[in-house]
C-alpha positions in Angstrom: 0.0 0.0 0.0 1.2 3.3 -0.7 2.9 5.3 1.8 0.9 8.6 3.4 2.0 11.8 4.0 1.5 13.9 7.0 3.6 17.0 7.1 3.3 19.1 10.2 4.9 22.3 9.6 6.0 25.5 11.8 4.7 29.3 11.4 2.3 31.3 10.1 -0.1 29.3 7.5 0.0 33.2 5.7 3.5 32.5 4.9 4.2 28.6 4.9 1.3 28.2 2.4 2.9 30.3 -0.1 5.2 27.2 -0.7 2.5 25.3 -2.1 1.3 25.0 -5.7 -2.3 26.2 -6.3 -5.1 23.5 -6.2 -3.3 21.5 -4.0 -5.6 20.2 -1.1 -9.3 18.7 -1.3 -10.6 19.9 2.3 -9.3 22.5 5.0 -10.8 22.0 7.8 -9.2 23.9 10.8 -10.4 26.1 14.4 -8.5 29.3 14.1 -7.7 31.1 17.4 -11.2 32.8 18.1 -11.3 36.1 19.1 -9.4 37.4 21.8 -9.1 34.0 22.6 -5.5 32.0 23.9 -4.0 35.1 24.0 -1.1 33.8 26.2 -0.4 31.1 23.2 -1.7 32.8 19.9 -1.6 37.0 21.3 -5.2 37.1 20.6 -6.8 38.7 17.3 -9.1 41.7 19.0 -12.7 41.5 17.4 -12.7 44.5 15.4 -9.2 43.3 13.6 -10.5 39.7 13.3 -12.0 39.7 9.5 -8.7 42.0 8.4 -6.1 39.4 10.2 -8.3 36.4 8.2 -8.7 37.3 4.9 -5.4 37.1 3.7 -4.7 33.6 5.1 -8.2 33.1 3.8 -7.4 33.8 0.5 -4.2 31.1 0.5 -7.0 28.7 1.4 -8.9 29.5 -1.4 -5.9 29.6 -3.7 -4.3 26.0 -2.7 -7.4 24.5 -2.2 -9.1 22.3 -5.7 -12.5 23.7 -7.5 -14.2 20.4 -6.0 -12.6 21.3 -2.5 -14.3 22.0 0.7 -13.3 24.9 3.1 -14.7 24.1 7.2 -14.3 26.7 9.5 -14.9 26.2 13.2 -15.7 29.0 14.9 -17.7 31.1 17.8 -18.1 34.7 18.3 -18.0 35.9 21.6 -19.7 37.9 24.2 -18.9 41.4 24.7 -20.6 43.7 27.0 -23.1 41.8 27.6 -24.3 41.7 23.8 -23.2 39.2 21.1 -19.9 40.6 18.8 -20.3 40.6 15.2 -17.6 39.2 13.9 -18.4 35.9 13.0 -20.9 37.3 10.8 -18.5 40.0 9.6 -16.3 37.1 8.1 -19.3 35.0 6.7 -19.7 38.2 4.5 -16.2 39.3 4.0 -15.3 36.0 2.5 -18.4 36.2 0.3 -16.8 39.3 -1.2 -13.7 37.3 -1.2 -15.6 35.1 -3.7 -16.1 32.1 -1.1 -19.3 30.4 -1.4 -21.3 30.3 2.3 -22.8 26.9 1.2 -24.0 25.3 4.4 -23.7 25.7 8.0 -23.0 23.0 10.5 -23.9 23.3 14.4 -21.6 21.4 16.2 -23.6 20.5 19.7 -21.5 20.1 22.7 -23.3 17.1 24.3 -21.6 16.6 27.5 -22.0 20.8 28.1 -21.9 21.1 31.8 -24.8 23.6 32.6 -24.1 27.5 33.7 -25.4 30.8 33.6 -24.8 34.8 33.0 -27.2 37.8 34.2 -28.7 38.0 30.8 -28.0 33.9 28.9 -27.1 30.7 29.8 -24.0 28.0 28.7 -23.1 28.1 25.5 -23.3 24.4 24.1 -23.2 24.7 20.4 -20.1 26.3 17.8 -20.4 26.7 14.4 -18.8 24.8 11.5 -19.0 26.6 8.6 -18.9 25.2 5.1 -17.6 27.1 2.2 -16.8 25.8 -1.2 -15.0 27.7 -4.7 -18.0 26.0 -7.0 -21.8 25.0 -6.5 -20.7 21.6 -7.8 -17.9 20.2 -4.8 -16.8 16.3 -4.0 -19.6 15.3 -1.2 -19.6 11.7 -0.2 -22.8 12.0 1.9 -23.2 8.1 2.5 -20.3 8.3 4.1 -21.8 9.9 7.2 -25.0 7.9 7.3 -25.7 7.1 10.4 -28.0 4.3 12.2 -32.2 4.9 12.2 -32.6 3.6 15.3 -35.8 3.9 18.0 -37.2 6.3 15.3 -37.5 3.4 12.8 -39.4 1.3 15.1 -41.8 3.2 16.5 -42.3 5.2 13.8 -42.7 2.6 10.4 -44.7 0.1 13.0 -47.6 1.6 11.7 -48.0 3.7 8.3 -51.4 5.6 7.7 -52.4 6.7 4.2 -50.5 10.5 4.5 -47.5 8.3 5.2 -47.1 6.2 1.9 -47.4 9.1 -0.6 -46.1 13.0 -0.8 -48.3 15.2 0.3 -49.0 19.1 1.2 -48.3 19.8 5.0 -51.7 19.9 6.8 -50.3 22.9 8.7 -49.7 24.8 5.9 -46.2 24.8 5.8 -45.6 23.4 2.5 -43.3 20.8 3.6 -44.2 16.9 2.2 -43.2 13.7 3.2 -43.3 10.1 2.2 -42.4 7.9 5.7 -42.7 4.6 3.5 -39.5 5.7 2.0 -37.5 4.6 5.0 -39.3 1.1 6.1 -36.6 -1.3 4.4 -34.1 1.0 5.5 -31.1 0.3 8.1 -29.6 3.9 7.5 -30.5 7.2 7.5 -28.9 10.8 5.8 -27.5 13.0 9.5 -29.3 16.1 9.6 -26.6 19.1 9.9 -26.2 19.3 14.1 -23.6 17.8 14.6 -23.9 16.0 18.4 -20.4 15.4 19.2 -19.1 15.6 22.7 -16.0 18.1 24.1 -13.3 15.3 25.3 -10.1 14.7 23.2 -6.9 12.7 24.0 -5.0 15.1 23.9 -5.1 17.3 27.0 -1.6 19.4 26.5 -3.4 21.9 23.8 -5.9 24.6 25.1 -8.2 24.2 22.3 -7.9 20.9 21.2 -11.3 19.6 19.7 -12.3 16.0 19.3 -11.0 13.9 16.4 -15.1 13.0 15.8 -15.6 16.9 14.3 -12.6 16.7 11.6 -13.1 12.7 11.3 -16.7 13.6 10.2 -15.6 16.6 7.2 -12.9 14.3 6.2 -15.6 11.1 5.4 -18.1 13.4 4.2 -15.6 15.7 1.5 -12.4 13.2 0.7 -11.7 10.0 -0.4 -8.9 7.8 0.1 -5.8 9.6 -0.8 -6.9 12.9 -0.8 -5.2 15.8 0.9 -6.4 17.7 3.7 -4.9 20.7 5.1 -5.3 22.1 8.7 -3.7 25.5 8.8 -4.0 26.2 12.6 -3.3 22.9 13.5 -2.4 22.6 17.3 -1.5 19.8 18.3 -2.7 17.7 15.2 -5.9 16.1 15.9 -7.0 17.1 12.1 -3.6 15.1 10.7 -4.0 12.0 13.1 -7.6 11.5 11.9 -6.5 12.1 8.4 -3.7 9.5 8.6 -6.3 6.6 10.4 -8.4 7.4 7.3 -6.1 7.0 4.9 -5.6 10.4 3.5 -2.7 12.8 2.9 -2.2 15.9 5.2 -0.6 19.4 6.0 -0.9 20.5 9.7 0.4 24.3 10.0 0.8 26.1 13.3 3.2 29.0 14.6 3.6 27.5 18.2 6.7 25.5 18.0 5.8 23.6 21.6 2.3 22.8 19.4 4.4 21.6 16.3 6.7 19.0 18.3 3.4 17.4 20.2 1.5 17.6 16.5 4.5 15.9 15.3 4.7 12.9 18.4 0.6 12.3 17.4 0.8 11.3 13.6 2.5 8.4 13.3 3.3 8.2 9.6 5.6 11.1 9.3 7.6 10.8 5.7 10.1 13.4 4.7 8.3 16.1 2.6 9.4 18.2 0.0 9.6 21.1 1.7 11.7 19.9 5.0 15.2 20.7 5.7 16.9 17.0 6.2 18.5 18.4 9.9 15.0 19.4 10.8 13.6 15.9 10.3 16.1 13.0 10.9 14.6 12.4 14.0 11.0 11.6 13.0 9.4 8.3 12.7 8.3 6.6 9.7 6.0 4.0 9.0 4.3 2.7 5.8 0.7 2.1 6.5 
């Protein structure tokens, strides 16, 4: 079986991704630092400086990433005086003007959310995944992320009445049809887009480390075998690991060099690339998969 790559490379994606030919990558998927957010790590990107510090590094993703390509950017604004900040939707337009396509949003739902409150809202439990793409027509391997029908399927098919066997006008007006019969034979059904994932993650020496189950589910759903997938504020390398068990190519990016050594210990399959410096590497494992 061929031999996989997984590259984990230091600095700032703005610059390191310059090195790489256009239409390179079939998915980025990545959690940039969020808004005045790790600032003892990253220096924290103030709110109001957020969409200018993204756009440029946005526009390398564009650039190396394939027409059929998928961008996924997880993100969460923040609270500010008491009122929701903007940004987040600042970007979702700025990158439309960058000529990004806003094609879908995922919510990913923090399941194990411990509860808590503020004077004015409660616990967050939910971030956003954002899905942008170069084309209307992208790779999407939606079978991929079918996932089981369970209780649904047997309480609901036991019994079919006649508005369950055909299409038909919502009785409540909302123009909405439906034809339950479709799904009686079936073990499987389409995910709807929350995403119900919970917050733990091996790796406990990053401060923003999300769980492999986020990127392992973009990666099913938008590559196939062999494809590359590029994580430009990689951390400590969750996206690459899951890339690597799923047999795909990879570029982990971050500017934290104590981030970059751990990211490097956590892929296993770790061939020289051709962009490293033969002193840099000599000391990394290797292992055909």
């Amino acid at each position: 079986m061929k031999s996989l790559q997984a590259d984990i490379l230091h600095g700032d994606c703005l610059n390191v991704l310059r090195r790489f030919p256009d239409e390179k990558f079939d998915l980025v998927v990545t959690s940039p630092p969020y808004a005045d957010r790790r600032t003892n790590t990253y220096g924290g990107i103030k709110p109001e400086r957020y969409v200018e510090w993204f756009l440029p590094r946005a526009g390398e993703f564009k650039r190396v990433l394939k027409k059929t390509g998928s961008f996924v950017l997880n993100i969460k604004e923040k609270v500010e005086s008491g009122e929701r900040h903007t940004y987040v939707l600042d970007l979702i337009l700025a990158l439309r003007e960058q000529g990004w396509l806003w094609t879908e949003e995922y919510v990913w739902h923090k399941r194990n959310c411990h509860p808590g409150k503020w004077p004015n809202r409660f616990r967050d439990a939910w971030e956003r995944c954002l899905h942008f793409t170069r084309e209307h027509h992208f790779k999407m391997n939606q079978e991929a992320v079918m996932v089981p029908m369970g209780d649904w399927k047997e309480k609901r098919l036991r019994s079919l009445g006649k508005n369950d066997i055909i299409r038909f006008n919502s009785q409540v007006g909302s123009g909405f049809g439906k034809n339950i019969a479709n799904w009686k034979d079936r073990d499987l059904a389409f995910p709807s887009n929350v995403l119900h994932f919970a917050t733990e993650c091996g790796n406990k020496k990053h401060s923003a480390a999300f769980p492999k189950a986020l990127p392992e589910w973009f990666i099913k759903l938008f590559t196939d075998p062999g494809d590359w997938v590029l994580d430009p504020f990689a951390g400590s390398g969750t996206t690459c690991v899951v890339a690597q068990e799923l047999g795909r190519n990879s570029v982990g990016i971050d500017k934290i060099e104590e981030y970059i050594e751990l990211a490097r210990r956590e892929v296993i399959e770790n061939p020289i690339s051709m962009f490293e410096k033969p002193s840099k590497y000599n000391g990394r494992s290797k292992k055909t998969l």
